[in-house]
Residue frames as a rotation matrix with the C-alpha (Angstrom) as fourth column:
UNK 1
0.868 -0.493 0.063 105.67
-0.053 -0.218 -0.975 121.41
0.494 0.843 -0.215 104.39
UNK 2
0.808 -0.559 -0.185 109.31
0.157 -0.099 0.983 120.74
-0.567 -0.824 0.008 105.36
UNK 3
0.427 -0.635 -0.643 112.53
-0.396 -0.771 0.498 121.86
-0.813 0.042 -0.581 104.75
UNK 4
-0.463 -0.064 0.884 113.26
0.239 0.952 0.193 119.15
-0.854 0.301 -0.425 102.45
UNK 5
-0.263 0.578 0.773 110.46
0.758 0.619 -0.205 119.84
-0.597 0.532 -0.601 100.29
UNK 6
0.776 -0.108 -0.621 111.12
-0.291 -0.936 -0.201 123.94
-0.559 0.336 -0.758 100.38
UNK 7
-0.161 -0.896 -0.414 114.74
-0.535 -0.274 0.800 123.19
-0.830 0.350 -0.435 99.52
UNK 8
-0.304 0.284 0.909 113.45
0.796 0.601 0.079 120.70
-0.524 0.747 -0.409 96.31
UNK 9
0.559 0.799 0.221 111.29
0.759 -0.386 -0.525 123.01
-0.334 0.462 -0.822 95.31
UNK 10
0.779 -0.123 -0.615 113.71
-0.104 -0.992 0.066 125.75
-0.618 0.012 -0.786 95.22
UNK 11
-0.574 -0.764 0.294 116.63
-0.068 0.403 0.913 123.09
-0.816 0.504 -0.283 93.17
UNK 12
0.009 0.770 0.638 113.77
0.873 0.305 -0.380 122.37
-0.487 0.561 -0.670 90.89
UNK 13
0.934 0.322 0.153 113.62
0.354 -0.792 -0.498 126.12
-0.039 0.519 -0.854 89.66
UNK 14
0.230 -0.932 -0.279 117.43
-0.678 -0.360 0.641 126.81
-0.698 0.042 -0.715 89.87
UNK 15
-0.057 -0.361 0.931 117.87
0.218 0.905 0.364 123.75
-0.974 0.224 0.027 88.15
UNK 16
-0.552 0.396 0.734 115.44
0.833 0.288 0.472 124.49
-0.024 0.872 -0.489 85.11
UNK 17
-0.893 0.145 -0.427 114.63
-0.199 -0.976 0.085 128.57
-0.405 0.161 0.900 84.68
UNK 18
-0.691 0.654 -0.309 111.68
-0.569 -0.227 0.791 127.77
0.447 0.721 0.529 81.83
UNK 19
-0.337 0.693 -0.637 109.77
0.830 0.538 0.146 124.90
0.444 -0.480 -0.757 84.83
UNK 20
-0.493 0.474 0.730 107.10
-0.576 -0.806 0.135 126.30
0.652 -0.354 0.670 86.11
UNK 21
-0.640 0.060 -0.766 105.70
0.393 0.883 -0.259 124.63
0.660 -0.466 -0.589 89.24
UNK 22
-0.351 0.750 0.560 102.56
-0.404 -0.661 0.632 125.21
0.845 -0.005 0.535 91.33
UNK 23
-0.773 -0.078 -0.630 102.34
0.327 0.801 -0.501 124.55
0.544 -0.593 -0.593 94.60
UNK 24
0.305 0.902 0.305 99.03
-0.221 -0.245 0.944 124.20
0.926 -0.356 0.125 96.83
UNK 25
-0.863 -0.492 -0.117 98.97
0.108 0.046 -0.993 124.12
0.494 -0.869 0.013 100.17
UNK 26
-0.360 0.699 -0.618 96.02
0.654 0.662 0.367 123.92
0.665 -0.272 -0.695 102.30
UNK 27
0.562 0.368 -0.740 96.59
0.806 -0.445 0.391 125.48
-0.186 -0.816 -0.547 105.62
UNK 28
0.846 -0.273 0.457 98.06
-0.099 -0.924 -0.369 129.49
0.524 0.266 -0.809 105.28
UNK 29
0.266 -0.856 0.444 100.65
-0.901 -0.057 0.430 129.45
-0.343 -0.515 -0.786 108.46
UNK 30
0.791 -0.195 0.579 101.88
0.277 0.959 -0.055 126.37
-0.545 0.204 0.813 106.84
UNK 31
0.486 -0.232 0.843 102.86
0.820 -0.212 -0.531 128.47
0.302 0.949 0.088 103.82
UNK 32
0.848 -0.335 0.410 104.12
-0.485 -0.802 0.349 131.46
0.212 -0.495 -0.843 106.30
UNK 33
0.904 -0.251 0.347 106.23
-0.229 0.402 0.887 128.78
-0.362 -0.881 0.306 108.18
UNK 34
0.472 -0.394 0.788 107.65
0.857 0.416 -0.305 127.72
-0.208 0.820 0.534 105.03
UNK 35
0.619 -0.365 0.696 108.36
0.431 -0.583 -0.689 131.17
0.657 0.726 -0.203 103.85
UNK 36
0.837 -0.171 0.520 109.73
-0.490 -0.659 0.572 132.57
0.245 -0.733 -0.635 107.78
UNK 37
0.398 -0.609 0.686 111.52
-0.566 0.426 0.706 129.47
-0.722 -0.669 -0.175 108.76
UNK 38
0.136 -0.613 0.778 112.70
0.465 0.733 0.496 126.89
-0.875 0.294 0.385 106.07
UNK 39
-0.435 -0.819 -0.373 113.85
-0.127 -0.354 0.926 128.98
-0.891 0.451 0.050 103.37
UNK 40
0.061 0.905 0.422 110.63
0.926 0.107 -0.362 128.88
-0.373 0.413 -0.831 101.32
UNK 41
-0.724 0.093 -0.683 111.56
-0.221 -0.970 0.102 132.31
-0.653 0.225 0.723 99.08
UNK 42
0.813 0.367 -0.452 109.92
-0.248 -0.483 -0.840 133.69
-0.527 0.795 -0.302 95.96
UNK 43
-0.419 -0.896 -0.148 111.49
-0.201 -0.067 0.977 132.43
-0.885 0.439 -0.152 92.69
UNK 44
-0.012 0.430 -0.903 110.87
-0.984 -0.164 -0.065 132.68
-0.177 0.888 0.426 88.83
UNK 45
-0.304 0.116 -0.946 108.97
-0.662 0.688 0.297 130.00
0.685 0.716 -0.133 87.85
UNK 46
-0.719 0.025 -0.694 107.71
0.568 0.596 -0.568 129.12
0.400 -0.803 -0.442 91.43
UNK 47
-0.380 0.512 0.770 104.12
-0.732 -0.675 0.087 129.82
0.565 -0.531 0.632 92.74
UNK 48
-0.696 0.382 -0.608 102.88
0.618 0.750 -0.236 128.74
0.366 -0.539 -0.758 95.65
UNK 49
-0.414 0.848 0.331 98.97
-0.134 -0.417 0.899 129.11
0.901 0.328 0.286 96.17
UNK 50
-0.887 0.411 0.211 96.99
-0.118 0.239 -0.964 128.60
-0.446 -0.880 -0.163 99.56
UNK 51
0.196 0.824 -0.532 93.42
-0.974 0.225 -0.011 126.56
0.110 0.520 0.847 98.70
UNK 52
0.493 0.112 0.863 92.03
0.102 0.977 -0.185 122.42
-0.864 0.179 0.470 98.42
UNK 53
-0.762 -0.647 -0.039 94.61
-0.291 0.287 0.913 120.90
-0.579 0.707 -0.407 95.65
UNK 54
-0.627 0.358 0.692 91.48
0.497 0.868 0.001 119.00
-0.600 0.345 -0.722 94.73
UNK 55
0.217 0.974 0.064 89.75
0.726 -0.117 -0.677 121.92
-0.652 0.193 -0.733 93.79
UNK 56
0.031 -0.632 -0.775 92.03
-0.378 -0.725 0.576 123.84
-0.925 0.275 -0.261 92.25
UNK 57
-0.926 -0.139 0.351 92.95
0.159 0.701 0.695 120.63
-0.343 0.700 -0.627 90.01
UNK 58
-0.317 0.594 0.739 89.36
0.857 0.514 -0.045 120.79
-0.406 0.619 -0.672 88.65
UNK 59
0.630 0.491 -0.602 89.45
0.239 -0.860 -0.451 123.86
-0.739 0.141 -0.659 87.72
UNK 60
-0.282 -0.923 -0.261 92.55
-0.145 -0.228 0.963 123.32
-0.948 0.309 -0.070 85.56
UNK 61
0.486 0.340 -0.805 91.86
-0.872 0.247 -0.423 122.78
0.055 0.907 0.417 81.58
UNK 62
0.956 -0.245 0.159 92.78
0.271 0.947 -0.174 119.37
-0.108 0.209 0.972 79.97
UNK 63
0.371 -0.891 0.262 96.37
0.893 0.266 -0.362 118.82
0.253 0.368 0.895 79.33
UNK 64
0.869 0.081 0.488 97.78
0.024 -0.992 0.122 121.83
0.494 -0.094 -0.864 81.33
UNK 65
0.463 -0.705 0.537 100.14
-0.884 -0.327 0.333 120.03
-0.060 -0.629 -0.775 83.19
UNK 66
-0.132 -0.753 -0.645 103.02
-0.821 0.447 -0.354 118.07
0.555 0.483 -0.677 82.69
UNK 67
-0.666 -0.219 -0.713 102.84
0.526 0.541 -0.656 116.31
0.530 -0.812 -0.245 86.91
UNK 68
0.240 0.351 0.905 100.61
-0.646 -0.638 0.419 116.61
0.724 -0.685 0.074 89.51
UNK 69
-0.395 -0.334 -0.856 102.19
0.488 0.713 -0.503 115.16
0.778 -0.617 -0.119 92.42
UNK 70
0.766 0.510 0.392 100.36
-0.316 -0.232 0.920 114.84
0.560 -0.828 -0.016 95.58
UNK 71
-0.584 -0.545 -0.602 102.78
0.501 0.341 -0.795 114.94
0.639 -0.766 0.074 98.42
UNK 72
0.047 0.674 0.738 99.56
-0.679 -0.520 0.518 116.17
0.732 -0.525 0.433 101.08
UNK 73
-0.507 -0.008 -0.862 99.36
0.545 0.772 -0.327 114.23
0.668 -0.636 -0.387 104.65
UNK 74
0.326 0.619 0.715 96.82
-0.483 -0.541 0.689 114.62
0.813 -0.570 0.122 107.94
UNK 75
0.556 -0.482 0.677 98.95
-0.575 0.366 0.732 113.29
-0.601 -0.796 -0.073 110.74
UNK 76
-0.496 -0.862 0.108 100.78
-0.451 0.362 0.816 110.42
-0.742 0.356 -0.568 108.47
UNK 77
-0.043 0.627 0.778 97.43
0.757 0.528 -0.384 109.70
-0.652 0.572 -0.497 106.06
UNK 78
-0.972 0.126 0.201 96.92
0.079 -0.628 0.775 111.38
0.223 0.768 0.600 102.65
UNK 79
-0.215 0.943 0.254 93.39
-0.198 0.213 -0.957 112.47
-0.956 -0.256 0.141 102.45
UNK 80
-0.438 0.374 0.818 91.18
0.524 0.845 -0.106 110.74
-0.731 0.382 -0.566 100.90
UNK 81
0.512 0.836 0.195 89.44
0.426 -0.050 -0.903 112.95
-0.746 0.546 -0.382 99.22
UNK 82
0.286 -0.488 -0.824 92.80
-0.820 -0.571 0.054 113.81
-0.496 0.660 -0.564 96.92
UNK 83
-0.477 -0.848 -0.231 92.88
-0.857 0.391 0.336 110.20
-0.195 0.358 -0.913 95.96
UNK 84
-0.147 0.580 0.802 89.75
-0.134 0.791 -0.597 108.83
-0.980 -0.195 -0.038 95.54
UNK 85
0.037 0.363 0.931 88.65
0.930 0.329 -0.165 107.23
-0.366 0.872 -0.325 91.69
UNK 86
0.592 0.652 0.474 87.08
0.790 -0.352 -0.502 110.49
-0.160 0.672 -0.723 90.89
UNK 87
0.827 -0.312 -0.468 90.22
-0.006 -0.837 0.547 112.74
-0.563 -0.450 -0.694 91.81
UNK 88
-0.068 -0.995 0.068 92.76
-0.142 0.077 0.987 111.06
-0.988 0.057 -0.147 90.22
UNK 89
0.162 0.621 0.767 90.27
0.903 0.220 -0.368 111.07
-0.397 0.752 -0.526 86.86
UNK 90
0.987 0.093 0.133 91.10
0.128 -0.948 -0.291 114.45
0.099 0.304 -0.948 86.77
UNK 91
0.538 -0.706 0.461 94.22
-0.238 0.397 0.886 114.07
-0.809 -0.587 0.046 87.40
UNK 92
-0.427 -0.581 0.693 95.07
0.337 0.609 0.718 112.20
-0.839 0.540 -0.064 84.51
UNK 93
0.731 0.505 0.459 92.30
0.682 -0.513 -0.522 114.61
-0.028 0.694 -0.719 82.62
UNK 94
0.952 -0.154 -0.265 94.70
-0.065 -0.946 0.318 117.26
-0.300 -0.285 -0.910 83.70
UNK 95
0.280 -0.949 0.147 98.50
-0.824 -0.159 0.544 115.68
-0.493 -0.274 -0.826 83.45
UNK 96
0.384 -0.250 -0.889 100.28
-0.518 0.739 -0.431 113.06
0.765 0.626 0.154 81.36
UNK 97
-0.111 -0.198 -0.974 101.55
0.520 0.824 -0.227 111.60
0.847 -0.531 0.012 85.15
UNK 98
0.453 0.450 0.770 100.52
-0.585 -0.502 0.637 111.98
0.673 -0.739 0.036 88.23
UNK 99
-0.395 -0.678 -0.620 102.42
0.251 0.569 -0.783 110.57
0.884 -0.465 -0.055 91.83
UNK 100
0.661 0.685 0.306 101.02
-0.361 -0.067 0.930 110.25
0.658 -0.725 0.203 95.12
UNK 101
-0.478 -0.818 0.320 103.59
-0.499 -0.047 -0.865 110.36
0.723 -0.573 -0.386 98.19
UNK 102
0.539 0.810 -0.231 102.10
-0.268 0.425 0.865 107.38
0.799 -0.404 0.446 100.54
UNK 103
-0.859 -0.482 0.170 103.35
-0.471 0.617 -0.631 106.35
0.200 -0.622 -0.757 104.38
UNK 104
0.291 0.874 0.389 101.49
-0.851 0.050 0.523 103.55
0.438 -0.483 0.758 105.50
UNK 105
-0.056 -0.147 0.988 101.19
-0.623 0.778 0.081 100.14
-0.780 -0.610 -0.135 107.82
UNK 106
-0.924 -0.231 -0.304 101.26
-0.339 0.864 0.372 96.86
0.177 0.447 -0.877 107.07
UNK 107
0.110 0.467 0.877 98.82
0.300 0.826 -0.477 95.77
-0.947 0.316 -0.050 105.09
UNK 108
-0.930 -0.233 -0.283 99.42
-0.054 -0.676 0.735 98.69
-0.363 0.699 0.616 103.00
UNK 109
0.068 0.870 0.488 95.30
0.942 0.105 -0.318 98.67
-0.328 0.482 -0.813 102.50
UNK 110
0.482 0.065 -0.874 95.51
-0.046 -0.994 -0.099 102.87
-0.875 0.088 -0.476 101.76
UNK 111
-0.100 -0.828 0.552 98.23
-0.113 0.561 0.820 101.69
-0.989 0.020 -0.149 99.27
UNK 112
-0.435 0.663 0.610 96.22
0.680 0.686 -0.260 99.69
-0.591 0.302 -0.748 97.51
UNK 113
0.404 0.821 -0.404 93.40
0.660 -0.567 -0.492 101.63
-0.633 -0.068 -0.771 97.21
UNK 114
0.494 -0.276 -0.825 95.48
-0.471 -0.882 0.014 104.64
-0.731 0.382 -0.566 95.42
UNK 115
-0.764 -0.634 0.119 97.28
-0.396 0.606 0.690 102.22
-0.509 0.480 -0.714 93.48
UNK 116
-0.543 0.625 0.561 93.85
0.839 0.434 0.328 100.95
-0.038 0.649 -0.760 91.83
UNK 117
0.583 0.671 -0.458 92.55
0.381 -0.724 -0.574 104.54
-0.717 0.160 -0.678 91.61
UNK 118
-0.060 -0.878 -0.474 96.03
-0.630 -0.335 0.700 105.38
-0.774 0.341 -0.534 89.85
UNK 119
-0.822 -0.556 0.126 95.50
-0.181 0.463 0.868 102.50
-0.541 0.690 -0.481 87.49
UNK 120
-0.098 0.797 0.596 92.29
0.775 0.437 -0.456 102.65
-0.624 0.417 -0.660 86.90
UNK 121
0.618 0.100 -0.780 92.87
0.240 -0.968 0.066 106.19
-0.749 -0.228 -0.622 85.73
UNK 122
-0.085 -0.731 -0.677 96.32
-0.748 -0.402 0.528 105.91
-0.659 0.551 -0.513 83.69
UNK 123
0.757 0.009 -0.653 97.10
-0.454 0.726 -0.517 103.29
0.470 0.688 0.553 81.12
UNK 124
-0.011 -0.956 -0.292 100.55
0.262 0.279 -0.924 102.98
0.965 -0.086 0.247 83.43
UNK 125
0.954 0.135 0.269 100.76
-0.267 -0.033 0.963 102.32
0.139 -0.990 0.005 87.17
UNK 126
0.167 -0.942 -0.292 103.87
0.167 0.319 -0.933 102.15
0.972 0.107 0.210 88.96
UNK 127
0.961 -0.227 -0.158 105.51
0.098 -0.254 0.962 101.96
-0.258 -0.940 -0.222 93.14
UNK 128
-0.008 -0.957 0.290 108.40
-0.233 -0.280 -0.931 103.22
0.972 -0.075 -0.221 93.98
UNK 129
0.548 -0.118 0.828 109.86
-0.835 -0.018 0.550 102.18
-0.050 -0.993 -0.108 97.79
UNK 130
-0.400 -0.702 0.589 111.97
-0.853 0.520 0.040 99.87
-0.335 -0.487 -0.807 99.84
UNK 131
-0.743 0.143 -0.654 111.97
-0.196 0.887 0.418 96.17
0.640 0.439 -0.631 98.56
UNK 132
-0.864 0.170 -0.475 110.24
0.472 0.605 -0.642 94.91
0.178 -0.778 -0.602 101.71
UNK 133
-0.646 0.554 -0.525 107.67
0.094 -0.626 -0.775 97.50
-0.757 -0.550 0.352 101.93
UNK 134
-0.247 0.382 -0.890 106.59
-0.958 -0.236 0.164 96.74
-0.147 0.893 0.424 98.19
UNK 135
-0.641 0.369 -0.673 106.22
-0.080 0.840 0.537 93.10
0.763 0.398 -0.509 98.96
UNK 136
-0.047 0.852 -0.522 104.27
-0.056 0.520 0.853 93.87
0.997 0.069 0.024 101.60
UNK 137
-0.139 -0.328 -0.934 106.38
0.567 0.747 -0.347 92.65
0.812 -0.578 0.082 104.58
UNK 138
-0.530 -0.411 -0.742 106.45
0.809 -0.507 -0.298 95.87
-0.253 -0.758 0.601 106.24
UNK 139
0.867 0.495 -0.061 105.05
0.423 -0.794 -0.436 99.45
-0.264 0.352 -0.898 106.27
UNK 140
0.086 -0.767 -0.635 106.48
0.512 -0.513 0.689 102.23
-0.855 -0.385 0.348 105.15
UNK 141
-0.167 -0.004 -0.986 107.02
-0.427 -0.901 0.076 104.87
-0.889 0.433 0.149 102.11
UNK 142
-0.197 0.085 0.977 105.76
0.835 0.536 0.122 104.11
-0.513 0.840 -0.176 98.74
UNK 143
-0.553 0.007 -0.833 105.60
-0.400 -0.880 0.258 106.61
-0.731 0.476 0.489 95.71
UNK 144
-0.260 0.274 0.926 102.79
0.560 0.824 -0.086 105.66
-0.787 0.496 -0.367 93.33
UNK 145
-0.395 0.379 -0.837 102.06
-0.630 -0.775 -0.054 107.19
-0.669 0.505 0.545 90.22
UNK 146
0.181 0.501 0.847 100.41
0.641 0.592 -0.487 106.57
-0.746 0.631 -0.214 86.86
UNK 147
-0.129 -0.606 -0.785 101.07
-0.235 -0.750 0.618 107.98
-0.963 0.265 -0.046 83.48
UNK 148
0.549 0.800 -0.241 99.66
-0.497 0.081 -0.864 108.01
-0.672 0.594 0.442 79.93
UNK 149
0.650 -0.379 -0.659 102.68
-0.713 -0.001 -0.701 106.93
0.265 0.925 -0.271 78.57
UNK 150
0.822 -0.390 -0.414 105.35
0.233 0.895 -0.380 104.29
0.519 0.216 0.827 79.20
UNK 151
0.551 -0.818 0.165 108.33
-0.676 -0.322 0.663 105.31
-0.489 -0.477 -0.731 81.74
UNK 152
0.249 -0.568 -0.784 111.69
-0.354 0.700 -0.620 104.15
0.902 0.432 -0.027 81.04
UNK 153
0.851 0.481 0.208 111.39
-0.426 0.402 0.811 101.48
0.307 -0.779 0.547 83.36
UNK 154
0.458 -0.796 -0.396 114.86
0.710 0.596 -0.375 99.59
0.535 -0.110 0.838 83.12
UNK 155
-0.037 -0.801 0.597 116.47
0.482 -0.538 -0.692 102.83
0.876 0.262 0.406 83.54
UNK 156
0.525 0.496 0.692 114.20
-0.587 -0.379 0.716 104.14
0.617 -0.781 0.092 86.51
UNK 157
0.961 0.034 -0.274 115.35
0.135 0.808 0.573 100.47
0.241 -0.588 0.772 88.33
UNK 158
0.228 -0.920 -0.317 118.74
0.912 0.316 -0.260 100.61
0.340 -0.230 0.912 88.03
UNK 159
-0.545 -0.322 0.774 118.78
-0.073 -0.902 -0.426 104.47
0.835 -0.289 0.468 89.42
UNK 160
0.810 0.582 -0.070 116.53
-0.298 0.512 0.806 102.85
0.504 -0.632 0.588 92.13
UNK 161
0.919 -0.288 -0.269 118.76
0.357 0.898 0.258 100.66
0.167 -0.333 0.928 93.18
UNK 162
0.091 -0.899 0.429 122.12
0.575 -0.304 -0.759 102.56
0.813 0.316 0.489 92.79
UNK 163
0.675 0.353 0.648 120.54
-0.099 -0.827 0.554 105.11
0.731 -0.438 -0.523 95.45
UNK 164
-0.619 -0.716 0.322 122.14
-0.540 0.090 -0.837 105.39
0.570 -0.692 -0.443 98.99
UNK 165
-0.477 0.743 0.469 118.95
-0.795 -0.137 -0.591 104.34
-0.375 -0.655 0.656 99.60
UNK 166
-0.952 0.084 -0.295 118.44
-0.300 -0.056 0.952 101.87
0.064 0.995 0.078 97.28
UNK 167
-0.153 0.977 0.148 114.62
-0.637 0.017 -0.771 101.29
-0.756 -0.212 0.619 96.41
UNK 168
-0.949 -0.218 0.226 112.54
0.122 0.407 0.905 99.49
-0.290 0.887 -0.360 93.75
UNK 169
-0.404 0.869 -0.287 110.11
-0.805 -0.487 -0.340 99.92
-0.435 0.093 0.895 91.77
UNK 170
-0.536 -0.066 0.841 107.32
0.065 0.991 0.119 98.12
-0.841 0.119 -0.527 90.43
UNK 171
-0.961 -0.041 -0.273 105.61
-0.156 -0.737 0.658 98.44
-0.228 0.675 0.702 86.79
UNK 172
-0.148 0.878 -0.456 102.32
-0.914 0.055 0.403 98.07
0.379 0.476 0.794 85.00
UNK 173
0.119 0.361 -0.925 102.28
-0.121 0.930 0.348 94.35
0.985 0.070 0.155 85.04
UNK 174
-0.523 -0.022 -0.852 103.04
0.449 0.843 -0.297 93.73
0.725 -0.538 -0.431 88.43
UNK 175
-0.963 0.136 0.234 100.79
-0.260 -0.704 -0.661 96.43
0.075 -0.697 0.714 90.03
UNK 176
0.209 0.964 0.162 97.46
-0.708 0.035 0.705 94.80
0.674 -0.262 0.690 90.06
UNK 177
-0.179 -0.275 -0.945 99.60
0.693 0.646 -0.320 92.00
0.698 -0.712 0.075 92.69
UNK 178
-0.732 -0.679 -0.058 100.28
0.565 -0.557 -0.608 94.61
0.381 -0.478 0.791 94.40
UNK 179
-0.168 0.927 0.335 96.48
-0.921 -0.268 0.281 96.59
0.351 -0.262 0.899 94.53
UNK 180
-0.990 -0.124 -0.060 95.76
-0.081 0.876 -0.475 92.97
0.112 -0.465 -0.878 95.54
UNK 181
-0.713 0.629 -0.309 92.11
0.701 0.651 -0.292 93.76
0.017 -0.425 -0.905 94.65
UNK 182
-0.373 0.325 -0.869 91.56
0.601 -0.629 -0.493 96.41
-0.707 -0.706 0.039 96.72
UNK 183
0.355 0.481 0.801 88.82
0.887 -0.443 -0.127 98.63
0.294 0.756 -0.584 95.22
UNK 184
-0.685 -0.174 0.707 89.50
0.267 -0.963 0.021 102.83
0.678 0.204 0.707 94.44
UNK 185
-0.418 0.612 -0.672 88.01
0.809 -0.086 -0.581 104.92
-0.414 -0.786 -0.459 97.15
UNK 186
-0.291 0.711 0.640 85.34
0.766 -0.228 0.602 106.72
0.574 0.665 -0.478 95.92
UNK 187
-0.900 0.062 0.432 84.23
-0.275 -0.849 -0.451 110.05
0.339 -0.524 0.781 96.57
């Protein structure tokens, strides 16, 4: 967890009193570190749990949640087992969109893989990331989600692009280029 992602979390509930946001966390002194050193408080509408996301998530009724976004890493790899076919079924049993916070190399095979577990799952697949790193050329950061409904795409791009950063995304139609195949990793 880093400071970054405490201080989100904590704009996220200042922002919007009535969000309510659940955060898992794996390892306990993770969640200490978070709460001693980066400004991780206690705030309405903010709980943060210690437990497997994956198991938590099946335990959730249908349609309970708006997002489940996996931002989870073991050295610089998501595990697998929060992103295989049978997770992200539940997932989308659980949430109208779901997002998955990926770093990888070039080939981007991990990518992939979540990117056809994500679409086999939603009706709507989408990347988010650096031009060069969505065609491929390069590793590096990619946000993928899926979602039962339509995003406004135009509108998503051109705030993409506008960033300081600027990024792009890519939509339904051009995400099976992109999975390039690659099968969903199965539990």
């Amino acid at each position: 967890m880093s400071a970054e992602r405490a201080a989100r979390w904590r704009a996220l509930a200042a922002a919007d009193r009535s969000a309510r946001q659940e955060v898992i966390e794996l390892d306990p002194e993770v969640v200490e570190l978070a709460r001693r050193h980066l400004g991780l408080r206690r705030a309405p509408g903010l709980r943060v749990r210690v437990g497997d996301g994956r198991a938590l998530l099946a335990r959730r009724p249908d349609g309970s949640a708006d997002a489940v976004l996996v931002d989870a890493f073991v050295g610089a790899r998501v595990p697998r087992h929060l992103v295989t076919a049978e997770a992200l079924a539940d997932a989308a049993r659980v949430a109208r969109l779901a997002a998955v916070n990926v770093v990888d190399v070039k080939p981007l095979s991990d990518a992939a893989a979540i990117a056809a577990g994500l679409a086999a799952a939603f009706p709507h697949a989408y990347a988010l990331g650096a031009s060069a790193v969505l065609a491929k050329r390069r590793g590096g950061n990619v946000v993928l989600a899926g979602s039962h409904d339509p995003l406004p795409l135009a509108r998503l791009r051109a705030r993409a692009a506008a960033d300081r950063s600027p990024a792009a995304i890519l939509g339904p139609e051009e995400m099976p280029a992109f999975a390039g195949g690659a099968p969903a990793w199965r539990d």
